[in-house]
N, C-alpha and C positions, 0 to 999 in steps of 0.2 A: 504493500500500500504506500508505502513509506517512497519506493522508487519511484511508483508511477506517479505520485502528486513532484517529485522531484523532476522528471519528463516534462511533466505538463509545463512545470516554469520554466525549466530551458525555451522548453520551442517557443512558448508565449513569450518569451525575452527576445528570443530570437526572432522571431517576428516581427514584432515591435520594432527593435531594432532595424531590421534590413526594410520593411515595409510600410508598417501603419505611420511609426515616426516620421520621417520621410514625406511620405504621404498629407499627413497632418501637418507639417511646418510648409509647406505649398499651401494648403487650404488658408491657412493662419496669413503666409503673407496677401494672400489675394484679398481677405476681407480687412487687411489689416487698417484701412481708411474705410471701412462699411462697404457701398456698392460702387463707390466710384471706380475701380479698377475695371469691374466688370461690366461698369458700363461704358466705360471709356473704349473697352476692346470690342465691345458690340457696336458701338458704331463708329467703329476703322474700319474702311473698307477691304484694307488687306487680310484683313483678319477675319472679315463676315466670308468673304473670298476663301479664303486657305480652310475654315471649316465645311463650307458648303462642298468646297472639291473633296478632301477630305469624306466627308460622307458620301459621297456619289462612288469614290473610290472602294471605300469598307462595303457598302452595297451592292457593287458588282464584283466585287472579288470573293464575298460572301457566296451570290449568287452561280459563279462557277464554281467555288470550292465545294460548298452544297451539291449540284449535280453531278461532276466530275467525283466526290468523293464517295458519294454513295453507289456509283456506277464501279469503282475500283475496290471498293470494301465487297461488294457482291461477287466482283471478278475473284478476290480472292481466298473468299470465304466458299464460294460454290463451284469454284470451278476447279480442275489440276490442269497445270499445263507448263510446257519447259518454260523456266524461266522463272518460276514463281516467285523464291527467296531472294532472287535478284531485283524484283518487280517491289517487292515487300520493303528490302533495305534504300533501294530508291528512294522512296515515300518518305523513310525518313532523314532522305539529305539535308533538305531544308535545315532541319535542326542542327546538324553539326558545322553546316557550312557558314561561314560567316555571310550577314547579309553585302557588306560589302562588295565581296567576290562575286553573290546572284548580282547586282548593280552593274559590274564589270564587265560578267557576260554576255548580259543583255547589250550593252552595246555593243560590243565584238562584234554580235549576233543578228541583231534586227537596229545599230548605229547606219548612216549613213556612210561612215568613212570606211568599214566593217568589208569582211570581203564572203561576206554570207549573203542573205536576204534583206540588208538596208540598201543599199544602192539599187535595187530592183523595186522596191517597195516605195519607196522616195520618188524614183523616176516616175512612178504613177500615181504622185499625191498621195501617198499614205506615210502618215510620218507615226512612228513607234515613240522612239526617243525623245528626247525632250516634248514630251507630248501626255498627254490620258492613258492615252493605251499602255504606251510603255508604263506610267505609275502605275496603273491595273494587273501588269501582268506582273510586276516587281512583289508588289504584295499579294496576288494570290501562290505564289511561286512559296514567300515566307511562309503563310500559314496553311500550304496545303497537308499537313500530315493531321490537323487539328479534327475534322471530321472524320475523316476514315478512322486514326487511331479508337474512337468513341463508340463507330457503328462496327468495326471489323467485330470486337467479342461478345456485341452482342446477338449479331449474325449467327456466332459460333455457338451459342450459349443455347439459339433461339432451335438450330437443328433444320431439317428439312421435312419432317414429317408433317407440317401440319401444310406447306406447301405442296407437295406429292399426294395429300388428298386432294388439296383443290385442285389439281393437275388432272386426277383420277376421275373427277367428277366434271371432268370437259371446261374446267378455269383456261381461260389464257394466259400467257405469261405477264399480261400488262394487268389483268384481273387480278390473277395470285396478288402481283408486287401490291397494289393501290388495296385489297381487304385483307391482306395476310400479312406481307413481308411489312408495309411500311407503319401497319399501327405498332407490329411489333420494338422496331426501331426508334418509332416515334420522338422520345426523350432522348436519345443518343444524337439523334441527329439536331435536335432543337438543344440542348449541353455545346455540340460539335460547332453547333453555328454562331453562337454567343461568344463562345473560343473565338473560333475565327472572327467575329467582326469586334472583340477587343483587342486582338494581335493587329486587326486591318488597321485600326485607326491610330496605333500608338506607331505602325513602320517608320524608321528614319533611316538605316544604313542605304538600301537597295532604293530606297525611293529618292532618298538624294542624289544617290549616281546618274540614274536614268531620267531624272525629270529636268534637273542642270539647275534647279531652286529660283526661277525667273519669278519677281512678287506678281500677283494681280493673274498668272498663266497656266504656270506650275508648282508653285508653294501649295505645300503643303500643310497643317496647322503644326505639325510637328518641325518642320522645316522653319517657319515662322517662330517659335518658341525660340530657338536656339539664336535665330538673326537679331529677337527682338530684346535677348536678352544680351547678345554681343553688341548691342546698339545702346545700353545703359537704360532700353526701358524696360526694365521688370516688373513694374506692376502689370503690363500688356502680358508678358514671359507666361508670370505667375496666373493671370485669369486664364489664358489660354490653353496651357498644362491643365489646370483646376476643372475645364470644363472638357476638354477628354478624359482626363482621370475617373469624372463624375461618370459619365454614360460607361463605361467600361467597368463601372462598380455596380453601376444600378445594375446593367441587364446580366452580370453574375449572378447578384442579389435574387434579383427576382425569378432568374431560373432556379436560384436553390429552393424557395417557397415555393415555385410549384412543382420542382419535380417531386413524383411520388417517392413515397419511403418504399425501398426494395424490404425491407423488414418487415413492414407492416402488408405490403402490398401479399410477400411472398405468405405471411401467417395466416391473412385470411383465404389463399387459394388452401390453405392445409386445413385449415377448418371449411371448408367447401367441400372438400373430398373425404 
């Protein structure tokens, strides 16, 4: 008893330390004049700017990481095929890689000066690089391991039996997936999508590389945070930080209240049966 209330205080220390503190000395200085900081940042254009992109970004990177991930957690939870473990550790690049280096090969890659697919892409009006797209494809690149990692065990957990009836009983495959596969996944992928659109909107390494950080174009709010605080205005720094920080806490928050209790959920299917 004695160890585990000694546990509980390390990590609550430890927390504290590396996170809530931290966290809370931001909040602290952003109200530290009441609302003016935060109103002052609301209406700078740069700044209504770099969050509106911002959010458009976290929204579509969401949105492909979403169907791309659930389409790759099924590939490799139902299916065998060469390649598989190679397919698996892939997924999780992102995370070892520095974001940096994804920033650098994007421009190799789809840059204009690049001797891939920018000089042909470019030639025909389509600009990647210092562009949207390019921001787009930099952050869903970082946080694509976030859904899969969430729906792949529960996939595995879930089995195929109760799909093979509806198979058996003349279901189609888009039938099965839409009454069977995806209520079962349902909270994994709603946990998986929260992840990603609080990884989306905190990006800085790989979206600075590829966006070239132009204000009013390609600023990002993260991008903004760091200029505005090299620029001596901090209190813009701090509300700006303070108000990604918030949305990335809330929609944690609020998935953990609703996701269901796996305890409670699994005791009353044991008292059903």
């Amino acid at each position: 008893m004695v160890k585990t209330y000694v546990f509980r205080v390390i990590v609550i220390v430890y927390l504290g330390l590396l996170v809530a503190w931290p966290v809370s000395l931001v909040a602290k200085e952003t109200f530290a004049n009441g609302f003016d900081a935060l109103s002052a940042a609301l209406s700078d254009p740069s700044v209504v700017f770099a969050l509106k992109l911002t959010v458009s970004v976290a929204v579509q990177a969401v949105i492909l990481n979403t169907i791309f991930g659930v389409g790759i957690s099924l590939l490799l939870v139902r299916y065998e095929f060469r390649g598989k473990r190679l397919l698996s550790s892939l997924i999780d690049l992102p995370l070892s890689v520095s974001p940096i280096v994804v920033g650098l090969a994007l421009v190799l890659v789809y840059g204009g000066r690049g001797d891939w697919f920018g000089p042909a892409l470019e030639a025909n009006g389509i600009q990647i690089i210092f562009a949207t797209p390019g921001i787009v494809m930099a952050t869903a690149f970082v946080a694509l391991p976030l859904v899969i990692r969430e729906v792949v065990p529960v996939l595995t957990e879930l089995g195929t039996d109760e799909e093979q009836a509806a198979a058996s009983l003349g279901a189609s495959s888009v039938q099965t997936f839409r009454r069977i596969t995806l209520p079962a996944i349902k909270w994994a992928v709603v946990y998986g999508v929260v992840l990603t659109l609080a990884r989306s909107l905190g990006e800085f390494g790989a979206v600075k590389i590829v966006s070239g950080n132009f204000e009013g174009t390609t600023q990002t709010a993260t991008l903004l945070v760091e200029q505005k605080y090299q620029d001596f205005q901090q209190p813009t720094a701090y509300a700006t930080a303070f108000l990604l920080a918030l949305v990335s806490v809330a929609c944690i928050v609020v998935v953990s209240f609703l996701r269901p209790d796996h305890s409670t959920s699994s005791s009353q299917s044991k008292g059903l049966s």
